[in-house]
VMD Tcl script that builds the backbone (N, CA, C; Angstrom):
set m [mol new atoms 330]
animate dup $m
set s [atomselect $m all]
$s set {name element resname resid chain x y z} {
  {N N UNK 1 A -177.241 120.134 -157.444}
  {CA C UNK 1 A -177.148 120.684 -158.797}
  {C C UNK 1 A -177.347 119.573 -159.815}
  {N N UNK 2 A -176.986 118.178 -159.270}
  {CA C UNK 2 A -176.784 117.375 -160.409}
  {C C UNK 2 A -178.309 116.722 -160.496}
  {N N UNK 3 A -179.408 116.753 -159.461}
  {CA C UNK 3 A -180.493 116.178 -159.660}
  {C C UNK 3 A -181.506 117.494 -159.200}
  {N N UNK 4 A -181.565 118.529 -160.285}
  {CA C UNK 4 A -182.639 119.823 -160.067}
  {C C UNK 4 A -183.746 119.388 -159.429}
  {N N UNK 5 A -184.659 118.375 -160.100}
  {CA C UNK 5 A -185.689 117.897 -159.944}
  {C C UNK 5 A -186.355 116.987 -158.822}
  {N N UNK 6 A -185.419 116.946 -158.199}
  {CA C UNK 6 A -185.105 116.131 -157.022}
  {C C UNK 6 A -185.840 117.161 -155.596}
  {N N UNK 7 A -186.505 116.950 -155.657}
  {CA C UNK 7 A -187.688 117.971 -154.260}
  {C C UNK 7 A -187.366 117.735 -153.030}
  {N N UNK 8 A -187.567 116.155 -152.647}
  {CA C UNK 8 A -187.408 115.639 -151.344}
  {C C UNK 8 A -186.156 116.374 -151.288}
  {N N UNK 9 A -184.730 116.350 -151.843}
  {CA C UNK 9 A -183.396 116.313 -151.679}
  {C C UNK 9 A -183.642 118.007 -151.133}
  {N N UNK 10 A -184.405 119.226 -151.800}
  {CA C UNK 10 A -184.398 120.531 -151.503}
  {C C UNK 10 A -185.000 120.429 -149.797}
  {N N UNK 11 A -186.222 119.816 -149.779}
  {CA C UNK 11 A -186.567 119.729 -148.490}
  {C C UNK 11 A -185.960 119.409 -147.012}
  {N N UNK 12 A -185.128 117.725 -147.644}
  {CA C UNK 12 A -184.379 117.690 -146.771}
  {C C UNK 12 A -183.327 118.770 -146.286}
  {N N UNK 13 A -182.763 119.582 -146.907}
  {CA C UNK 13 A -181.107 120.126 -147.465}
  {C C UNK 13 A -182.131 121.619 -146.433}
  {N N UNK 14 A -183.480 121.910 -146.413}
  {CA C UNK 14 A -184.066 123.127 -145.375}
  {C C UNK 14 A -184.048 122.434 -144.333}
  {N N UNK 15 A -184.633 121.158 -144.448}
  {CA C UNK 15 A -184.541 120.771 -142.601}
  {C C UNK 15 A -183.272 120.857 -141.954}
  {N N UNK 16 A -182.039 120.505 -142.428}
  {CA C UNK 16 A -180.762 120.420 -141.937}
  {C C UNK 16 A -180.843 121.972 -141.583}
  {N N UNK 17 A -180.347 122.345 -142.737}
  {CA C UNK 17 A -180.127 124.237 -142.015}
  {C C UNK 17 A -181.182 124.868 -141.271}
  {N N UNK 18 A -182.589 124.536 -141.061}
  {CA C UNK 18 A -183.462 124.965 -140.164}
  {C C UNK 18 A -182.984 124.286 -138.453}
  {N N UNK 19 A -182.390 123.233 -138.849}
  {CA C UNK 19 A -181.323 122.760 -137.506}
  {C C UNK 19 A -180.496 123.796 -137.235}
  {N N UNK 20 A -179.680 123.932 -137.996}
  {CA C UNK 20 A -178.357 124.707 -137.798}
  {C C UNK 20 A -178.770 126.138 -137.385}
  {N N UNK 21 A -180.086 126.806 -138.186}
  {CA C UNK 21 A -180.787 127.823 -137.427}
  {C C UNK 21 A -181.162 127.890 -136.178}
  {N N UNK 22 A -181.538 127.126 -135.845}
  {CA C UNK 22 A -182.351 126.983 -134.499}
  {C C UNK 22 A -180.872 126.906 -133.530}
  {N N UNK 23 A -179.840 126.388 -133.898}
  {CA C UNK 23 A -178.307 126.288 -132.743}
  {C C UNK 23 A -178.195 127.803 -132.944}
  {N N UNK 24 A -177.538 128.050 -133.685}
  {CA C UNK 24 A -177.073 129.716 -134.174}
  {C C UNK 24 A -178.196 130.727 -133.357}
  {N N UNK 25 A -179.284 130.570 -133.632}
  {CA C UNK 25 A -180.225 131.565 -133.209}
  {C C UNK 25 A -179.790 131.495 -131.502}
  {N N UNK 26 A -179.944 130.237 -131.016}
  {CA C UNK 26 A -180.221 129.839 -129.556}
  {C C UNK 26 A -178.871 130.440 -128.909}
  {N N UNK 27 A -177.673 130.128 -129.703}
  {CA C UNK 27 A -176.645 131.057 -129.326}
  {C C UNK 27 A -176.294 132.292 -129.433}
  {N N UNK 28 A -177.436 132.599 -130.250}
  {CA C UNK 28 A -177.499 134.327 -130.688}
  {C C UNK 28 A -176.254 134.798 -131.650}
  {N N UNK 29 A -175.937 133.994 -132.543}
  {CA C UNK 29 A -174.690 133.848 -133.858}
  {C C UNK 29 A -175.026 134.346 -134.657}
  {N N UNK 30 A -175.729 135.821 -134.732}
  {CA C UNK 30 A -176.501 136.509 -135.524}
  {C C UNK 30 A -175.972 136.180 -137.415}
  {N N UNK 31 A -174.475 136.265 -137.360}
  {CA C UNK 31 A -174.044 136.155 -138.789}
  {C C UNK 31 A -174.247 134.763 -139.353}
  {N N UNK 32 A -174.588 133.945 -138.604}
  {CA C UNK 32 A -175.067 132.096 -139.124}
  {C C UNK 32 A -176.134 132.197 -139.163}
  {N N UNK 33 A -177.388 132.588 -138.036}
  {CA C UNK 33 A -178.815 132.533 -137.362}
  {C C UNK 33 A -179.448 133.260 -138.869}
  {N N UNK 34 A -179.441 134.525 -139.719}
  {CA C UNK 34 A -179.868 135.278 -139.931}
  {C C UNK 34 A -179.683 134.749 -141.768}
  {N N UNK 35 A -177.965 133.757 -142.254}
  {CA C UNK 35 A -178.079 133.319 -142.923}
  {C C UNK 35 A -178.561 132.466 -143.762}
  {N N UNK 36 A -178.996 131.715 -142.184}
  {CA C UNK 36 A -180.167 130.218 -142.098}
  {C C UNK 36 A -181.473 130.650 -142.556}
  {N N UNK 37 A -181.651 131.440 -141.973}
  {CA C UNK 37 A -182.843 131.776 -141.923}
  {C C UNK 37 A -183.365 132.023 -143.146}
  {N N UNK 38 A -182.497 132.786 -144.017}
  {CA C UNK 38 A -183.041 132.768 -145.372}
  {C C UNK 38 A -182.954 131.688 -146.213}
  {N N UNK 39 A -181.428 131.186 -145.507}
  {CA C UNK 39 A -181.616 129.603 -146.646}
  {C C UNK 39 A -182.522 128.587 -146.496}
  {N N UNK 40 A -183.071 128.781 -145.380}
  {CA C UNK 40 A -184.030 127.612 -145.078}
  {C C UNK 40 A -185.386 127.979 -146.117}
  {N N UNK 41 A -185.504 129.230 -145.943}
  {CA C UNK 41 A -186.976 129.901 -146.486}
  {C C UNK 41 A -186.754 129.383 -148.135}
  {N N UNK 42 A -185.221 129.346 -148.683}
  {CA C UNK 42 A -185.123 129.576 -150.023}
  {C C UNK 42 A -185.176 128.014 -150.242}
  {N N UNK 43 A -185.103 127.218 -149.521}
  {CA C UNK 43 A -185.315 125.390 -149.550}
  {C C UNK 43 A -186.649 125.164 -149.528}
  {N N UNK 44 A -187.164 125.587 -148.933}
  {CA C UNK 44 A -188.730 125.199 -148.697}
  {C C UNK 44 A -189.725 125.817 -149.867}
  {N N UNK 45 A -189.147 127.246 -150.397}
  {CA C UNK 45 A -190.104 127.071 -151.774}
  {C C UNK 45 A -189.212 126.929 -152.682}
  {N N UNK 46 A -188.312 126.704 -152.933}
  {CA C UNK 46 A -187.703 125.645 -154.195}
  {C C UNK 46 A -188.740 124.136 -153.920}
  {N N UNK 47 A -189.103 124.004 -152.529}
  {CA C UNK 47 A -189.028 122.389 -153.380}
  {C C UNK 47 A -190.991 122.220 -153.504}
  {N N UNK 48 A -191.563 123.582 -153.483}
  {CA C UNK 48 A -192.830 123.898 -154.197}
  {C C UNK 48 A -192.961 124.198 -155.478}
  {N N UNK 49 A -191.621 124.287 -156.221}
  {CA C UNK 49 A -192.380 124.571 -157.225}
  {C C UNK 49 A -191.514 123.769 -158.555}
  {N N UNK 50 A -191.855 123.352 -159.387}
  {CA C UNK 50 A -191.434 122.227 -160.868}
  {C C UNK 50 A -190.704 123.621 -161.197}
  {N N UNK 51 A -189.677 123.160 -161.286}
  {CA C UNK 51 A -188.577 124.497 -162.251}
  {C C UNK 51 A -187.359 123.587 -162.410}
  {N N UNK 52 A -186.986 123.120 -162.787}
  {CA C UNK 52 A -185.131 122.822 -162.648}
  {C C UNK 52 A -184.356 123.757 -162.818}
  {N N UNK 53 A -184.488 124.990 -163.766}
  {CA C UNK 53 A -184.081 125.798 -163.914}
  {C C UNK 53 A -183.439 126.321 -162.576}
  {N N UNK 54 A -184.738 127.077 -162.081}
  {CA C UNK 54 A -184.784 127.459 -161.064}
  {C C UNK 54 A -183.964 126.606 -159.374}
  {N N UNK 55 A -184.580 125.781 -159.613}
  {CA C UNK 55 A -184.005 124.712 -158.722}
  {C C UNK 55 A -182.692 124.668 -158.734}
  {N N UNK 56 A -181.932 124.361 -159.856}
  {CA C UNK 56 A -180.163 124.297 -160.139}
  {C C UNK 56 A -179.734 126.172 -159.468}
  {N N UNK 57 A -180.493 127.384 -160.198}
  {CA C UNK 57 A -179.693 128.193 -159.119}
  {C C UNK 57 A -180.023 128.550 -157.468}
  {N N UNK 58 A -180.826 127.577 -157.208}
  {CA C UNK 58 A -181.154 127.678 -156.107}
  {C C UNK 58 A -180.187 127.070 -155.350}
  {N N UNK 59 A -179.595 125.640 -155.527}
  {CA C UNK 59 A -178.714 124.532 -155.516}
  {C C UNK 59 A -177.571 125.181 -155.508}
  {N N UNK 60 A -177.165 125.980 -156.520}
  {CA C UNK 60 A -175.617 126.789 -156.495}
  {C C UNK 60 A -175.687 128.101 -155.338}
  {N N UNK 61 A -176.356 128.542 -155.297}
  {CA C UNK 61 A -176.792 129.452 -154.239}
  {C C UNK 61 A -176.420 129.189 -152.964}
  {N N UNK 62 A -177.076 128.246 -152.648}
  {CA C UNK 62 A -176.600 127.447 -151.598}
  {C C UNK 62 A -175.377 126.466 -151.244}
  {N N UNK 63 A -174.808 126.133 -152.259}
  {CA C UNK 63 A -173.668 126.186 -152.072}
  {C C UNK 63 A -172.790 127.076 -151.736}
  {N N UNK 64 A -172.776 128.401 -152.202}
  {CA C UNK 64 A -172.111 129.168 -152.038}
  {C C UNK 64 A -172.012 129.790 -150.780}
  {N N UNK 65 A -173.096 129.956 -150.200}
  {CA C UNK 65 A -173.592 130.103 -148.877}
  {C C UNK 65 A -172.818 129.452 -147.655}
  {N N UNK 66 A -173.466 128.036 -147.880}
  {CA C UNK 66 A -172.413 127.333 -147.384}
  {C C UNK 66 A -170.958 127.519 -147.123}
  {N N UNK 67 A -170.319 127.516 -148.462}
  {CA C UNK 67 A -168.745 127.526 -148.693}
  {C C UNK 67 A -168.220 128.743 -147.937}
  {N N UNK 68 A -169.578 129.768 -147.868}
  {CA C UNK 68 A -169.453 131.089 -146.558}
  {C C UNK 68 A -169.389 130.644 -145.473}
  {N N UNK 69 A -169.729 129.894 -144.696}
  {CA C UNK 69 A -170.643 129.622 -143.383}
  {C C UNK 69 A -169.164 128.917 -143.134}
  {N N UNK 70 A -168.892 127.709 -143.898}
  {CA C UNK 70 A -167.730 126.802 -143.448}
  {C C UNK 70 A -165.603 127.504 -143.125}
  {N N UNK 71 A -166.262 128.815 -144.410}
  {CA C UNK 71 A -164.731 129.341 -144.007}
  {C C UNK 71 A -164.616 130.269 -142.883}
  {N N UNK 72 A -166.214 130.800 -142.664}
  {CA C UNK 72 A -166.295 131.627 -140.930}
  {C C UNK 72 A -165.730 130.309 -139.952}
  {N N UNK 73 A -166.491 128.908 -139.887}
  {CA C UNK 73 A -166.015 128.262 -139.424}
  {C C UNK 73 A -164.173 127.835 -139.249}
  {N N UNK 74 A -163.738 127.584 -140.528}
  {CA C UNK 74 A -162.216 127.629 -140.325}
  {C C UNK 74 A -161.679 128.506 -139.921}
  {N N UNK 75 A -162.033 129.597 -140.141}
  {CA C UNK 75 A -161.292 130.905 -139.917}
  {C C UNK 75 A -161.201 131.114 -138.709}
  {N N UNK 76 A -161.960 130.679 -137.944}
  {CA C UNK 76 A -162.890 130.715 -136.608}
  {C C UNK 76 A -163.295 132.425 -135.858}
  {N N UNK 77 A -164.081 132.518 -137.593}
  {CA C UNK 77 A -164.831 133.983 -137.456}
  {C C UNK 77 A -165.987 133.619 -137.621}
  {N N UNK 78 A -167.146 132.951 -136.950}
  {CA C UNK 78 A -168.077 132.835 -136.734}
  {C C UNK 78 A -168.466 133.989 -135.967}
  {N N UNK 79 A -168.190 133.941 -134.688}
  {CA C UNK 79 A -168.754 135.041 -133.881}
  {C C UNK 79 A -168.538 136.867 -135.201}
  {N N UNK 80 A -167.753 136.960 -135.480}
  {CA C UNK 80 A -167.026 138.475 -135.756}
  {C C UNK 80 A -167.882 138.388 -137.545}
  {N N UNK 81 A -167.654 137.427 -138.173}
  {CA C UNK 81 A -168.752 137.196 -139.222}
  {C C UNK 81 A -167.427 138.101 -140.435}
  {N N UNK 82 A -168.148 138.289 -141.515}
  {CA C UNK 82 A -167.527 139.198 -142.462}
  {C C UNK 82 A -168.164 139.910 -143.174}
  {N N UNK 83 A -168.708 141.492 -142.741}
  {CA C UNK 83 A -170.087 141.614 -143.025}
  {C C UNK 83 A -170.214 142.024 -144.657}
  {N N UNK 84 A -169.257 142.465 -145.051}
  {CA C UNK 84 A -169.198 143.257 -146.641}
  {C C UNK 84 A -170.248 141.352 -147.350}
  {N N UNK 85 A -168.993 140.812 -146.700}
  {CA C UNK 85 A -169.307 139.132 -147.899}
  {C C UNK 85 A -170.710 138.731 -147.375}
  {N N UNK 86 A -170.754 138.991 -145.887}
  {CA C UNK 86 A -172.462 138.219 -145.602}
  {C C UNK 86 A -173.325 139.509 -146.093}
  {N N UNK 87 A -173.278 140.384 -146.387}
  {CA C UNK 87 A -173.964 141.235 -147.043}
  {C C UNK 87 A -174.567 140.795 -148.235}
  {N N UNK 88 A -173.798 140.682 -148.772}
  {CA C UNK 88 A -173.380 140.264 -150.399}
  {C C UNK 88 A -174.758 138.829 -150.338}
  {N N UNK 89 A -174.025 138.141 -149.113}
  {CA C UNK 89 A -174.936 136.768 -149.490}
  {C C UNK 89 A -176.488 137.015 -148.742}
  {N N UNK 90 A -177.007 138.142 -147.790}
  {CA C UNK 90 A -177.951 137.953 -147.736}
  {C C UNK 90 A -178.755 138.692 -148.930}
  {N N UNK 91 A -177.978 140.004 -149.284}
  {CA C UNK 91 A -178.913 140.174 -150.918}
  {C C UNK 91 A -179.329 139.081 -151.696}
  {N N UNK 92 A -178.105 138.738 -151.805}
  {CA C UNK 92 A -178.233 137.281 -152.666}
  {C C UNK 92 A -179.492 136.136 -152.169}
  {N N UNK 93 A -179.760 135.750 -151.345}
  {CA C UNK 93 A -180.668 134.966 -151.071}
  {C C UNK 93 A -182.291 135.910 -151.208}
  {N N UNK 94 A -182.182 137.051 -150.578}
  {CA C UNK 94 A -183.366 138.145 -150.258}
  {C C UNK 94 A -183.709 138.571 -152.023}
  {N N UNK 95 A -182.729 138.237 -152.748}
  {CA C UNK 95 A -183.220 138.341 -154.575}
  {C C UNK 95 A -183.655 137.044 -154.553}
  {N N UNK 96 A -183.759 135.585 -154.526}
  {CA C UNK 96 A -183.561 134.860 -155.141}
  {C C UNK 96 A -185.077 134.475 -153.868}
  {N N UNK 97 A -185.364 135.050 -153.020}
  {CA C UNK 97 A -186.302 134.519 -151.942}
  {C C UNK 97 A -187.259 134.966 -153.108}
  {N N UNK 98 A -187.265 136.402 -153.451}
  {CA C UNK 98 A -187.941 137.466 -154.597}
  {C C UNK 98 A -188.709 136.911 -155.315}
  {N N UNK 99 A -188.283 136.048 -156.343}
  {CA C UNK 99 A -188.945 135.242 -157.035}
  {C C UNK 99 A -189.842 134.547 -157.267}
  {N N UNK 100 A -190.119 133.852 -155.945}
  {CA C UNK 100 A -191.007 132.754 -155.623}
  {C C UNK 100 A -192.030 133.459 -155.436}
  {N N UNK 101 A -193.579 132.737 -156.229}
  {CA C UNK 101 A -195.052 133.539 -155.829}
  {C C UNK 101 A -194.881 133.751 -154.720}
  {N N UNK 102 A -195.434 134.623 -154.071}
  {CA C UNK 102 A -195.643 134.919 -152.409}
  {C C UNK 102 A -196.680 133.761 -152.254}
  {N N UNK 103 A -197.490 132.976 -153.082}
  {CA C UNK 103 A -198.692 132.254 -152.169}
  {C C UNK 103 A -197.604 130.896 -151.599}
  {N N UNK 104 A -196.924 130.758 -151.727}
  {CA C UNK 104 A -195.618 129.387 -151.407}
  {C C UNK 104 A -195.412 129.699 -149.809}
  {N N UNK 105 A -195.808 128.570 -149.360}
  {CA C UNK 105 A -195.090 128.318 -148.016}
  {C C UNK 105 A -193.593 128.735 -147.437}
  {N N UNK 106 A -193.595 129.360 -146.636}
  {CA C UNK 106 A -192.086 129.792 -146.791}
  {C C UNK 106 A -191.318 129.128 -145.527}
  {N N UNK 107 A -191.914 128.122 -144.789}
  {CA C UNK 107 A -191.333 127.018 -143.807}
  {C C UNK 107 A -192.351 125.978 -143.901}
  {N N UNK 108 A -191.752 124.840 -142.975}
  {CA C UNK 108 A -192.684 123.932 -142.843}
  {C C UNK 108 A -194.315 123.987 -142.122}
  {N N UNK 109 A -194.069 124.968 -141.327}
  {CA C UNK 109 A -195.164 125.465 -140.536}
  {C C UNK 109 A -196.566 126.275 -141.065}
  {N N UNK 110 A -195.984 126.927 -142.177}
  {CA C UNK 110 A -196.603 127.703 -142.486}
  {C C UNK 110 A -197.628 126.965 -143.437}
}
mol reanalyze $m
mol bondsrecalc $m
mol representation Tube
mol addrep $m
């Protein structure tokens, strides 16, 4: 949040959770695997396109996400998930994926 403009930092911040995707998926952790999955997509065209705007709620977004992911972790409701709240957060990412031209890469691969 504190450096919008900062690209590499969005890129890196998809490779990590495209990690954490690839564990989750492989374990079949559908409520982590499925969260990744969008956050990764929402890292990789944030860091296509000059916005700070954009970039900063992309940045809080993902935080928030996170701050999801880590209290399944404490809670140690990973497996069982919490679907009303991961609901909530995959709209939330699936609006904010919305945005981005469709011509934007939406992984590294692509």
């Amino acid at each position: 949040i504190a450096s919008p403009t900062d690209v590499k930092l969005m890129q890196d911040v998809g490779a990590c959770v495209d990690r954490v995707y690839g564990a989750a998926a492989t374990l079949e952790i559908r409520s982590v695997s499925g969260l990744c999955q969008r956050m990764k997509e929402v890292c990789y065209l944030s860091s296509q396109v000059k916005n700070p705007s954009m970039t900063s709620i992309v940045a809080g977004t993902m935080i928030s996400v996170l701050d999801y992911l880590l209290d399944l972790i404490k809670a140690n409701r990973v497996l069982r998930g919490d679907n009303k709240y991961q609901s909530e957060m995959t709209k939330r990412l699936d609006l904010l994926i919305s945005k981005f031209p469709a011509n934007l890469k939406r992984t590294v691969a692509s």
